[in-house]
VOKOL-665414 format. One record per residue: residue in one letter; x, y, z of N, C-alpha, C, O in turn. Coordinates in steps of 0.2 Angstrom, whole numbers, plus 5000, padded with zeros to 4 digits. Atoms other than C-alpha are relative to their C-alpha. Example, Ala and Ser with C-alpha at 12.3 -4.5 7.8 and 13.67 -1.06 7.14 Angstrom:
<gutis>
A500449945000506249785039500450065000500950055003;S499649944999506849955036499650055003499950115004;
</gutis>
This chain:
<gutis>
X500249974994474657445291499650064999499850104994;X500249945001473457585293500050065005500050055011;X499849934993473657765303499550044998499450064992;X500449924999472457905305500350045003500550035009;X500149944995472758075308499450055000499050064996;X500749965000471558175315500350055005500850045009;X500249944997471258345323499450015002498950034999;X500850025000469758305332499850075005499350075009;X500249944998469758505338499649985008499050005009;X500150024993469558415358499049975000498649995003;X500850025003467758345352499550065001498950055003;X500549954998466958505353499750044995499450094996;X500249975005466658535333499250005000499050044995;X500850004999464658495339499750065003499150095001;X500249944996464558635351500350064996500050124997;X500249945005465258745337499650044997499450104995;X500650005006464058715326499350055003498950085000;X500649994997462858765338500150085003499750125003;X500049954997463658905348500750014998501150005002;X499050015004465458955336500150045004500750025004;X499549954997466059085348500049975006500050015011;X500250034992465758975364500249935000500449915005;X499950055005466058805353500649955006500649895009;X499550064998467658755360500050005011500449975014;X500250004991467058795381499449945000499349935006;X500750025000465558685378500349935002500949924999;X499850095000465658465385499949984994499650014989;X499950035007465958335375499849934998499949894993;X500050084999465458185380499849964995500249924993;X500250015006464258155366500349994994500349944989;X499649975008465258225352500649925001500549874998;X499450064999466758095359499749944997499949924992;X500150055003465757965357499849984992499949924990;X500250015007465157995338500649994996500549964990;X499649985001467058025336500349925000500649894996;X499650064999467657845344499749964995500149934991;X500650045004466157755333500350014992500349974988;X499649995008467057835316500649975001500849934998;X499250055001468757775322499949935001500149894996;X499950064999468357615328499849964993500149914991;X500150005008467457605308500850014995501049984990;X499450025006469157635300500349975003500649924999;X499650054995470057545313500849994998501049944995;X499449995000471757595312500349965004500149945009;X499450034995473357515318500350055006500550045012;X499649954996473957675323499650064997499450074992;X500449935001473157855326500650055002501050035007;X500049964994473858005331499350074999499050104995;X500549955000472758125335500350085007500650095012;X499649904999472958335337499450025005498949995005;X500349974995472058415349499549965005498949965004;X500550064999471358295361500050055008500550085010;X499849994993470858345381499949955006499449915007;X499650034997471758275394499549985008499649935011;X500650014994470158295409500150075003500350085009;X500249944996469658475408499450005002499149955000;X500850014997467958505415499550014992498950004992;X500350025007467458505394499949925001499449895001;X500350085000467558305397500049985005500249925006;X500250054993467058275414500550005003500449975008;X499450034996468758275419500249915001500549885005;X499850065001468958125412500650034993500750094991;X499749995008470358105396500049964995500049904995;X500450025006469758095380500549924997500349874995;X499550065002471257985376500049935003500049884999;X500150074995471057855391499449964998499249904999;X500750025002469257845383500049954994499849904993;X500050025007469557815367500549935000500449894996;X499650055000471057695371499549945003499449884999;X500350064996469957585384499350004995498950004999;X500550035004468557565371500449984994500149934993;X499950035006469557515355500749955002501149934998;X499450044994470957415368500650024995500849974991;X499550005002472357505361500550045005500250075009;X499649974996473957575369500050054998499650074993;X500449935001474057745370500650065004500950045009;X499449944999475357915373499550055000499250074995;X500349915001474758085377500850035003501350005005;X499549974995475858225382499750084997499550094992;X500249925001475258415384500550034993501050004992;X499849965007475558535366500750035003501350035000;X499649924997476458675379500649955004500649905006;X499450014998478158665384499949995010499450015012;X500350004994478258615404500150055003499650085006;X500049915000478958795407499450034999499150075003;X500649965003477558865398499850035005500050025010;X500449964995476358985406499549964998499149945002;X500750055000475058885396499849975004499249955003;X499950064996475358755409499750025004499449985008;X500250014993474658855423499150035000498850055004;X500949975003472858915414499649945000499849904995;X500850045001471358795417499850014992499650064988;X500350025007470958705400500550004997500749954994;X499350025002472558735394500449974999500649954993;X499750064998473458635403500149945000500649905001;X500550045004472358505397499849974991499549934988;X500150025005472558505381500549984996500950034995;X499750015002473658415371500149954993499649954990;X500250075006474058265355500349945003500849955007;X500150064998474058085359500149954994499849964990;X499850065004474657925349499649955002499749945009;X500350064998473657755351500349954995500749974991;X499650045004474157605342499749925003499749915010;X500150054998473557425342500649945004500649895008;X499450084997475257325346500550075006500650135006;X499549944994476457385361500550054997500750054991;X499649955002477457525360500650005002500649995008;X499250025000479257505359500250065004500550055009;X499649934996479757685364499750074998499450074993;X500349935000479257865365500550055003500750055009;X499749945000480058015364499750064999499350074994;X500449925002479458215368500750054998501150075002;X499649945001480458355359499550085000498950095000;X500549934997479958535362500550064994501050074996;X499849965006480358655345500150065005499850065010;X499949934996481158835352499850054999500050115001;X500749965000479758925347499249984998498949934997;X500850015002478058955344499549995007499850025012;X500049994994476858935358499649924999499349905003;X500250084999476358725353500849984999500949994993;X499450024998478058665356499949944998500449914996;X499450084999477958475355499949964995499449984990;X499850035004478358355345500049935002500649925004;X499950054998477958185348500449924998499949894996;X499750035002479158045343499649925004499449925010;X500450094996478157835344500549964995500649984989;X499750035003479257715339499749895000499849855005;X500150064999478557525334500549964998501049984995;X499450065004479357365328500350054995500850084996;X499649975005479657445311499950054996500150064990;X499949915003479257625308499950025008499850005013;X500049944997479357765318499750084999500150124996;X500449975001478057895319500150055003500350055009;X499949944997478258085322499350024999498950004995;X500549975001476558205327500350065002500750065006;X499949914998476658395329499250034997498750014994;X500849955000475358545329500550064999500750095004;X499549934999476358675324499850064999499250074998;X500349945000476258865325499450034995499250014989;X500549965005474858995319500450054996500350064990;X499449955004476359115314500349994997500849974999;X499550015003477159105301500849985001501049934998;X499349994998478859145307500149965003500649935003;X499750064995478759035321499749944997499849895001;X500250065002477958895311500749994993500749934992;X499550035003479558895298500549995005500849945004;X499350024995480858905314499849935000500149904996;X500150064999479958755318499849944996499649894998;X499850065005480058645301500749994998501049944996;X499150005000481858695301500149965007500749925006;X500050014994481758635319499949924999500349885001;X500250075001480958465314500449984993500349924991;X499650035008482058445297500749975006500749915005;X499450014995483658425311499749965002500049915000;X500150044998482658335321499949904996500049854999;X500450055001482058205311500949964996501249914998;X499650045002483558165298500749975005501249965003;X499850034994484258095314499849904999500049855000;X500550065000483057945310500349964995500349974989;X499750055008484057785302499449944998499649894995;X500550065000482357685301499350014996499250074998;X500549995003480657695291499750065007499750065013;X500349954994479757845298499450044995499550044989;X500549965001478157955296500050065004500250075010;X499949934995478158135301499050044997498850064992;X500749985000476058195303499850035002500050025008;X500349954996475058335309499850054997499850054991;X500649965003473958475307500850065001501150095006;X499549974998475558565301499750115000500150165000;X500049944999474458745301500350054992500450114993;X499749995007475158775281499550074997499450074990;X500549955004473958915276500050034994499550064992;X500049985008474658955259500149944998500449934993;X499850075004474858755257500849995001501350025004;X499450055002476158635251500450035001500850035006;X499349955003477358765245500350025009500950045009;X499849984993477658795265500949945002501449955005;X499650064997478558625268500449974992500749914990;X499550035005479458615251500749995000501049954996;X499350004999481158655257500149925004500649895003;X500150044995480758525270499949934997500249885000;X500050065002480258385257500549994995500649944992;X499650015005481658425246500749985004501149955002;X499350044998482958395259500149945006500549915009;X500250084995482358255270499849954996499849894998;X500250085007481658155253499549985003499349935001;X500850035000480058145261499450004997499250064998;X500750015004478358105252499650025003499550025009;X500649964998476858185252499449934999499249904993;X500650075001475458025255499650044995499650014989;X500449995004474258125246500250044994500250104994;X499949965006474658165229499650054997499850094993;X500649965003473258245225499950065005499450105005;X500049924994473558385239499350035002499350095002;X500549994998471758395245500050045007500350035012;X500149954995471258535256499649955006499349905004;X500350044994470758455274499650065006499450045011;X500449974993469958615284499650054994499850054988;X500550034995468558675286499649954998499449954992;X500250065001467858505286499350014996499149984991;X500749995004466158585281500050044991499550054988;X500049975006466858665264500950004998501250054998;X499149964999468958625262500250024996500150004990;X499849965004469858755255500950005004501350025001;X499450004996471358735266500649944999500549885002;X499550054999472858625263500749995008501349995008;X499749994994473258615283500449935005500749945010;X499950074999473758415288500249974994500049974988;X499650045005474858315281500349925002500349905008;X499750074998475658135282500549994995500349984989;X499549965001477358155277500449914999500349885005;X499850074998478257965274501050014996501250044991;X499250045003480157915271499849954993499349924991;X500150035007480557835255499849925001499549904996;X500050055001480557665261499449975000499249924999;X500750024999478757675264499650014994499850064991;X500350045004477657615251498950025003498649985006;X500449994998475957715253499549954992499549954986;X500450015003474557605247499350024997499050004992;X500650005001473057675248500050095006500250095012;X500349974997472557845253499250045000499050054995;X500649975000470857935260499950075006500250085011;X500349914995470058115268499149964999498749984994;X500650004998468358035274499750085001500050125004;X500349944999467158165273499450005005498850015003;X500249994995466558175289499950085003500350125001;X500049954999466158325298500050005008499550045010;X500250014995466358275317500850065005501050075011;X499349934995467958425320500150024994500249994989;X499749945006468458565308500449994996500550034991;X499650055006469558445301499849954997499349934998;X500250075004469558305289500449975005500949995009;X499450055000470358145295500349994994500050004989;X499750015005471758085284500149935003500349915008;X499750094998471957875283500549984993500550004987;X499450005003473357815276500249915000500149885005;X499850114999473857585271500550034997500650094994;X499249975003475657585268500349945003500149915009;X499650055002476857445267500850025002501150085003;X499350034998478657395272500449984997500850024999;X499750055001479757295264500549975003501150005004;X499450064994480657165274500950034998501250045003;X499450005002482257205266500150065003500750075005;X500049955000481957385269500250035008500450095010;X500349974993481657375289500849965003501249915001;X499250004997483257375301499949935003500449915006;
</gutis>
């Protein structure tokens, strides 16, 4: 099976390039589509993707997600970053913007958890036949970005079944952020080689990660070096063992 994650920064790392303080206000139509044309080339089983918008007046008022789903005919979950409480909920473009899961085979189940701090609360639980997929975007703060790995370590060792936990976890001094986190949940770091993933045009940042349970069996990982959002994607082949899966 293969998964991408991506930070595809709401398709608008084009209008950065061009106009960086105005960058993330600019459409996207274009840019989307250079963005669907790279994923439909790795052709994932399963995506999630961080920052996507949901139909603010940036995509037409369309959403990026329903786009990309009905060209690559996959199923497909959004749910807004901000808590439904939130105040972000009631600011134009905001409210709009969230992370989204797609996937070729049906979706079994899906679950939204909401971290007790920070100001990106969510946490998206996809569950298929035989893994179980976590996405987060967690805080720029430090403080509220460990509440919130303590917050998703409770959350997760809950999970009696193969699972993946991924996202632009925001780690700015690196690894060493989530080491308490892989030392007591026993989960693996896909990329051994701890390659920096932002800024996509020079990485010095180790900010995205793909995080797997032991029963998973990564075969193959890659950070195409693309430059179509401030992020790298991260692709990931990774294996099961029958004996392994509930």
């Amino acid at each position: 099976m293969r998964f991408l994650l991506y930070n595809m920064c709401y398709a608008t790392h084009g209008n950065q390039k061009r106009f960086p303080l105005l960058g993330l206000l600019g459409k996207t139509h274009d840019h989307l589509d250079e963005i669907i044309e790279f994923i439909g080339g790795i052709d994932p089983d399963v995506m999630g993707l961080v920052e996507v918008d949901a139909g603010s007046y940036r995509s037409g008022r369309n959403s990026q997600v329903e786009k990309i789903a009905e060209r690559l005919g996959h199923f497909h979950s959004y749910k807004s970053k901000y808590a439904v409480d939130s105040r972000w909920q009631r600011i134009p473009v905001y409210n709009k913007q969230g992370n989204a899961f797609l996937a070729k085979d049906a979706i079994l189940g899906e679950k939204h958890h909401y971290f007790e701090q920070g100001m990106k609360k969510l946490v998206m639980e996809l569950e298929l036949e035989k893994v179980t997929f976590f996405l987060v975007h967690l805080a720029l703060g430090f403080r509220a970005r460990q509440a919130q790995i303590l917050h998703l370590y409770h959350m997760i060792k809950e999970t009696d079944r193969p699972y993946i936990v991924a996202g632009d976890f925001n780690a700015f001094t690196g690894e060493k952020e989530i080491q308490l986190l892989l030392a007591a949940s026993n989960l693996k770091n896909a990329d051994r080689h701890m390659q920096p993933s932002f800024p996509s045009r020079n990485p010095r940042k180790h900010l995205d990660f793909i995080l797997h349970s032991p029963e998973i069996e990564i075969t193959r990982f890659e950070m195409p070096r693309v430059q179509l959002s401030d992020h790298l994607p991260l692709v990931v082949d990774f294996e099961i063992g029958e004996s392994k899966c509930p």
